[in-house]
GUNU-75694 format. One record per residue (C-alpha): residue number from 0; x negated, y, z; residue in three letters. Coordinates in pm, whole numbers. Layout:
N
+-----+--------+--------+--------+------+
| pos |      X |      Y |      Z | code |
+-----+--------+--------+--------+------+
| NUM |      X |      Y |      Z |  ala |
...
+-----+--------+--------+--------+------+
***
This chain:
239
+-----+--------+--------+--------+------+
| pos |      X |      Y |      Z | code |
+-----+--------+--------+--------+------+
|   0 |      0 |      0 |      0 |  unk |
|   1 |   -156 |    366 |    -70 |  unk |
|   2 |   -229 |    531 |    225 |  unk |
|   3 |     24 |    695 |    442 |  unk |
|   4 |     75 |   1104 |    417 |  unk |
|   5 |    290 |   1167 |    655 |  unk |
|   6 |    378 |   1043 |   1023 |  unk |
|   7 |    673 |   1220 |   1237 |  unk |
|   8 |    610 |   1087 |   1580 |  unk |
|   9 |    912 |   1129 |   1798 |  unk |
|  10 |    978 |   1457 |   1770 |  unk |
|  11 |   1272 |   1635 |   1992 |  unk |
|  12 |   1375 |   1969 |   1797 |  unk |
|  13 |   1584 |   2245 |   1966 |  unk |
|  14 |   1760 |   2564 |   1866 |  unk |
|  15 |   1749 |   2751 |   2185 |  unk |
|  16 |   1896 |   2518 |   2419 |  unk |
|  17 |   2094 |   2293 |   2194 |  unk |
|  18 |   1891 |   1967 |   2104 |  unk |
|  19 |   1903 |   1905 |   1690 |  unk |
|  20 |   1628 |   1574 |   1678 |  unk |
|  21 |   1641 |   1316 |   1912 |  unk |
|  22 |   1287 |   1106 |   1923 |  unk |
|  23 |   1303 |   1103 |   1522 |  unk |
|  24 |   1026 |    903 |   1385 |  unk |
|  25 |    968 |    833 |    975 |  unk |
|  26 |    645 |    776 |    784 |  unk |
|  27 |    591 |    861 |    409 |  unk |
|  28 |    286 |    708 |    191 |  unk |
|  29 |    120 |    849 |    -89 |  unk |
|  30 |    317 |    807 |   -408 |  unk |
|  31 |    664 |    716 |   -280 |  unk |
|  32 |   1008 |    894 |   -292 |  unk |
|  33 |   1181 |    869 |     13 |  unk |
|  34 |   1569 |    965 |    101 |  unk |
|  35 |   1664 |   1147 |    458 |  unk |
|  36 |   2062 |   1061 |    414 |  unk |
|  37 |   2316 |   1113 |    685 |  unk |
|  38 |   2625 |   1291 |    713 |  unk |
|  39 |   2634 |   1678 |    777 |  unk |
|  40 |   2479 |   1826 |   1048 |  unk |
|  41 |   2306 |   1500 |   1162 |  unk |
|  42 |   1920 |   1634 |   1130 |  unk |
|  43 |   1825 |   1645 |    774 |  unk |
|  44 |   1754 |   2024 |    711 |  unk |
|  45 |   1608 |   2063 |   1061 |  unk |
|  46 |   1354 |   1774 |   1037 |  unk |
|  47 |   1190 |   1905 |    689 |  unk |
|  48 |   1199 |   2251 |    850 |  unk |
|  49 |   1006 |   2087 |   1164 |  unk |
|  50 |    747 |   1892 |    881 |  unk |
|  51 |    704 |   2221 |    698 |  unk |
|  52 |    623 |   2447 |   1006 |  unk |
|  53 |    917 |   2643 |   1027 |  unk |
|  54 |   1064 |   2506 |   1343 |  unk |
|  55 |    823 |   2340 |   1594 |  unk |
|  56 |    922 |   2039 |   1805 |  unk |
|  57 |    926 |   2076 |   2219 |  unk |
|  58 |    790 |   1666 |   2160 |  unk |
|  59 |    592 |   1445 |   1958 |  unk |
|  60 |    412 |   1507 |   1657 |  unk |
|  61 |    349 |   1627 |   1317 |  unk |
|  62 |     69 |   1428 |   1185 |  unk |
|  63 |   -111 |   1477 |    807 |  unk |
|  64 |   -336 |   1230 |    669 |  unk |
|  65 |   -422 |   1109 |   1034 |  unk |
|  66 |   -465 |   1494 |   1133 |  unk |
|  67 |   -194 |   1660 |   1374 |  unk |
|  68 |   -120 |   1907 |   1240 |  unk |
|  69 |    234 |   1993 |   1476 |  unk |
|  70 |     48 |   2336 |   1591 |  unk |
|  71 |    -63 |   2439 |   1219 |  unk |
|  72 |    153 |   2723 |   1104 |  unk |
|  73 |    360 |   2688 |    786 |  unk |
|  74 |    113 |   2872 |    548 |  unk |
|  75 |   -127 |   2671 |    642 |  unk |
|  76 |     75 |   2368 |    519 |  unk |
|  77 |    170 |   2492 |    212 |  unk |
|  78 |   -276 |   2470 |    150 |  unk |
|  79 |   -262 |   2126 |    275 |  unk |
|  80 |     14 |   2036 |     -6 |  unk |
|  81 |    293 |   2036 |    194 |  unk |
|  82 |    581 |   2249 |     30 |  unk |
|  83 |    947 |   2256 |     87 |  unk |
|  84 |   1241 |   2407 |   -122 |  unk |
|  85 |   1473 |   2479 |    133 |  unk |
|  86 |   1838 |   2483 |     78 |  unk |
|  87 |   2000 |   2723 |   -119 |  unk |
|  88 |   1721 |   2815 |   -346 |  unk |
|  89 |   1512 |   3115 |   -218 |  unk |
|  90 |   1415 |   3239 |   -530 |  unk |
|  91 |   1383 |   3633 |   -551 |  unk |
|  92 |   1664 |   3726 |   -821 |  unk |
|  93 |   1521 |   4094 |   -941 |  unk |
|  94 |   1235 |   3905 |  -1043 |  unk |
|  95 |   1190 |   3793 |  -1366 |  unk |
|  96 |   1148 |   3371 |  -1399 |  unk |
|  97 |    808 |   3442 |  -1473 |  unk |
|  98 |    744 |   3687 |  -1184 |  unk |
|  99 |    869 |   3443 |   -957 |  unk |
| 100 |    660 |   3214 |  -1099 |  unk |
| 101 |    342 |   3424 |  -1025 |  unk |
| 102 |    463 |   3537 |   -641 |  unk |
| 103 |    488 |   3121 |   -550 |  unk |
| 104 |    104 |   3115 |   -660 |  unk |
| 105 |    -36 |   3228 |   -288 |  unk |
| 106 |   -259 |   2920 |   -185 |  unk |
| 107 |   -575 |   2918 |   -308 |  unk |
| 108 |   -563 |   2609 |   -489 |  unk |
| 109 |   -229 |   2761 |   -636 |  unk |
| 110 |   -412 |   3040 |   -790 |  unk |
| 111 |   -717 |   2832 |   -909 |  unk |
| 112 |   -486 |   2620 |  -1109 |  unk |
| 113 |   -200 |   2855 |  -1177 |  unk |
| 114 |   -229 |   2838 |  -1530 |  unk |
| 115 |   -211 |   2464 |  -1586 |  unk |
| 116 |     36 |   2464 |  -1329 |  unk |
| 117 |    269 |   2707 |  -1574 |  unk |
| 118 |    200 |   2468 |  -1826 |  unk |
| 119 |    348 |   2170 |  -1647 |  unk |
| 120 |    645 |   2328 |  -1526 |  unk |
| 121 |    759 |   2505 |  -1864 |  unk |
| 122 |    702 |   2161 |  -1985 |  unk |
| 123 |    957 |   2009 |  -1762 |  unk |
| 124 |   1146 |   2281 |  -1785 |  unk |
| 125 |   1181 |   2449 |  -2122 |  unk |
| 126 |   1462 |   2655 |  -2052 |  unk |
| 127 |   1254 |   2864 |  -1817 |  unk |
| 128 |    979 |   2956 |  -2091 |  unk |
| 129 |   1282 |   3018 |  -2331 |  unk |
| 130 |   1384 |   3296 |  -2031 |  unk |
| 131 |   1065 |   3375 |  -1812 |  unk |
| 132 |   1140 |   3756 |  -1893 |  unk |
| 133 |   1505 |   3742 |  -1737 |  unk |
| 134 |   1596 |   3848 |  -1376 |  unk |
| 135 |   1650 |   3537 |  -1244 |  unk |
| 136 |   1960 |   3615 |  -1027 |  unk |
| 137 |   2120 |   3672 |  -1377 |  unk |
| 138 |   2075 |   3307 |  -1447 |  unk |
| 139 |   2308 |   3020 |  -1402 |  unk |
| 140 |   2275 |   2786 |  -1090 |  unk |
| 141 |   2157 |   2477 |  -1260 |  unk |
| 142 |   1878 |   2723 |  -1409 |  unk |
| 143 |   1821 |   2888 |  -1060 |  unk |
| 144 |   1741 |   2572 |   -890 |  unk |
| 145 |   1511 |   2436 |  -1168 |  unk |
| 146 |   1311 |   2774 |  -1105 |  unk |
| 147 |   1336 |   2674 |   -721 |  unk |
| 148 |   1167 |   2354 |   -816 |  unk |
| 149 |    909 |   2541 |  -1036 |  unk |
| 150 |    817 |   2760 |   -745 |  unk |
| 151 |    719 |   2490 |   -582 |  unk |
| 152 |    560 |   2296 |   -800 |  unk |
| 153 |    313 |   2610 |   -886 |  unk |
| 154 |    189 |   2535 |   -483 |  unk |
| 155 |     81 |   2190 |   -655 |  unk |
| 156 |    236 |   2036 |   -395 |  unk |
| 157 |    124 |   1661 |   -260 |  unk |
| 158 |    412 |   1599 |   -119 |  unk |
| 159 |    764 |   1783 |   -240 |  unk |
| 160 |   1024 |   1798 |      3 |  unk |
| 161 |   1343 |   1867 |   -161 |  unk |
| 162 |   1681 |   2021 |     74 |  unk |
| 163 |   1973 |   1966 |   -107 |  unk |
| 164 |   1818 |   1963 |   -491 |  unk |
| 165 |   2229 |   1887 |   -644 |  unk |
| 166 |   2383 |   2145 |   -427 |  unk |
| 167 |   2654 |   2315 |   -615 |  unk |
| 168 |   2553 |   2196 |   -966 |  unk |
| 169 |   2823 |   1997 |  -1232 |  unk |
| 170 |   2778 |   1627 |  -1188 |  unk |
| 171 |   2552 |   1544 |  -1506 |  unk |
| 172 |   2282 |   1840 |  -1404 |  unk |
| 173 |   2297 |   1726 |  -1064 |  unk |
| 174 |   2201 |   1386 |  -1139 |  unk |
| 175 |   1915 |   1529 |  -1355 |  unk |
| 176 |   1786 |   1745 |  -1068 |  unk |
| 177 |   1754 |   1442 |   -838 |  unk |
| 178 |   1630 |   1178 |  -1079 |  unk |
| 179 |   1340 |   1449 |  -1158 |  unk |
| 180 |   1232 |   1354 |   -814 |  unk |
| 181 |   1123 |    997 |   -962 |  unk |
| 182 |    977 |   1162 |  -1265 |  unk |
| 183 |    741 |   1379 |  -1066 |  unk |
| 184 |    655 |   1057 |   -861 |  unk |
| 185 |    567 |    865 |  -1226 |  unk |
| 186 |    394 |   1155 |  -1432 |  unk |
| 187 |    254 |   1369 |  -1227 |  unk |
| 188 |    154 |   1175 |   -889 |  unk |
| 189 |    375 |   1365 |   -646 |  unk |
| 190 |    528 |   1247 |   -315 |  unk |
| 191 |    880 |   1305 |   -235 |  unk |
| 192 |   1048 |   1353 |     49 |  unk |
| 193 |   1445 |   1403 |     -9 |  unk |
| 194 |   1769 |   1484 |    122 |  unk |
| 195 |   2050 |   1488 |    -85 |  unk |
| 196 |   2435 |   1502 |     -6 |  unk |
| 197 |   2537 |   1242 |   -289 |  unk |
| 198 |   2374 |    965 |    -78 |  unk |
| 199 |   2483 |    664 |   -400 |  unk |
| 200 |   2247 |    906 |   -609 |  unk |
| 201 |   1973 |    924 |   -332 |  unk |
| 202 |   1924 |    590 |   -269 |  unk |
| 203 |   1882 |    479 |   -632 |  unk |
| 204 |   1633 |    742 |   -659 |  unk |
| 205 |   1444 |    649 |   -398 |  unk |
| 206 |   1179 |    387 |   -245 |  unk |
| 207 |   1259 |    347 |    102 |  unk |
| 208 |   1547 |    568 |    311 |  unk |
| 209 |   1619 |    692 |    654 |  unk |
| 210 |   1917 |    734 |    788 |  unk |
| 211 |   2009 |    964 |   1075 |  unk |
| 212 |   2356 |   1039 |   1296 |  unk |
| 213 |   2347 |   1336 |   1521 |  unk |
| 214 |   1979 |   1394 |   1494 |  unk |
| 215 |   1857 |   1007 |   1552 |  unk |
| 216 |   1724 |    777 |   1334 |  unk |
| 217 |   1994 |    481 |   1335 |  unk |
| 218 |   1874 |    294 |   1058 |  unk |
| 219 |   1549 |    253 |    816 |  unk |
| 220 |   1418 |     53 |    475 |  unk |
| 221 |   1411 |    -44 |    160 |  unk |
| 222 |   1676 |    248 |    -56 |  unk |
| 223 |   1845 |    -89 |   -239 |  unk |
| 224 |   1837 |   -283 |     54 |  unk |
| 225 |   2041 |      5 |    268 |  unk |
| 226 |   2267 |     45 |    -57 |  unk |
| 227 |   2370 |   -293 |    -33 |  unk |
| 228 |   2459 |   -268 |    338 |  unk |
| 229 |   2814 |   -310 |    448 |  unk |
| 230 |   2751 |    -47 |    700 |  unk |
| 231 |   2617 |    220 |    489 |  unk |
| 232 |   2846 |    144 |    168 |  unk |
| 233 |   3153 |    200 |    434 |  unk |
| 234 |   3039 |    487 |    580 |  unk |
| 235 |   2865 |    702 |    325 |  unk |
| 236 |   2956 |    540 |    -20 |  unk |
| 237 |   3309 |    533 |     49 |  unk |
| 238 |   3336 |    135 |    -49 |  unk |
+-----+--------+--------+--------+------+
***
């Protein structure tokens, strides 16, 4: 097996006093995709804001390559590979595509590569090259969160973690954005890490899963092995 990336160690999250994670544990290895799925509100958004820096844990760990990194601050992350597009998209709309483009290229190895990095993304996404002089708030939503996903792929991330990639998007664009979670895995080398509300699409998509209920970890393994489950196919695929 490659060698593992990532290791959440049994963290405890909080917003003030209200406790979101509950001892959540996961691993992720070097060229996987693997699926957070769980209903809403039970821990997804908060535990890839806790792995990319933006909330810290009161417990347990972050570690990175065998490295804890759970003090490291979220810039810092982003130079270790570690980049998140959060939920909802983030992108700055009186921007043109392209000047969004050049903004997500902060890291150093962002900038040393930006160029080739342009490259790959207008290659997987043609529509943005075909509009990198429009505002992008004046584009459409399926074209908003492929320039989400561009953003981050300019960090040259080593492992992606995408929040919600289908959010809002017509059923046949949605199931584009998530399978190019796989396609980044096969071309281009990239680790996933993803949570997505249409948990059937998720789990074919992915390697292994996790699945969590009010911020715990309740059940772990092989994506087509949890898709077969009785459990899961009652609860979150509706069967």
């Amino acid at each position: 097996m490659a060698g593992r990336l990532l290791s959440v160690e049994n963290i405890d999250v909080y917003y003030g006093e209200f406790q979101a994670l509950f001892g959540v544990s996961l691993e992720v290895y070097e060229g996987e995709v693997v699926a957070l799925v769980g209903a809403n509100g039970a821990g997804k958004t908060t535990t890839l804001k806790t792995i990319s820096g933006l909330l810290r844990p009161r417990r347990g760990r972050i570690v990175w390559e065998g490295q804890d990194i759970t003090s490291v601050p979220a810039y810092q992350r982003a130079e270790l590979g570690i980049v998140h597009v959060p939920e909802g998209r983030g992108i700055f709309p009186y921007l043109t595509v392209y000047e969004n483009l050049v903004v997500a290229a902060y890291t150093r190895r962002a900038r040393e590569r930006f160029e080739e990095s342009l490259e790959m993304v207008y290659e997987l996404f043609p529509r943005l090259r075909e509009r990198k002089r429009q505002l992008a708030g004046t584009m459409s939503g399926g074209e908003q969160q492929m320039l989400a996903i561009a953003r981050a792929l300019i960090q040259r991330p080593r492992l992606l973690m995408l929040d919600e990639p289908s959010l809002g998007l017509a059923p046949k664009l949605a199931r584009e954005v998530v399978y190019l979670a796989r396609r980044l895995r096969d071309e281009y080398g990239i680790t996933v890490l993803l949570v997505e509300q249409n948990v059937r699409l998720s789990l074919k998509v992915a390697d292994r899963a996790y699945v969590l209920e009010t911020g715990r970890v309740v059940r772990e393994g092989p994506a087509g092995e949890l898709e077969k489950d009785p459990e899961i196919r009652r609860a979150y695929l509706g069967i």
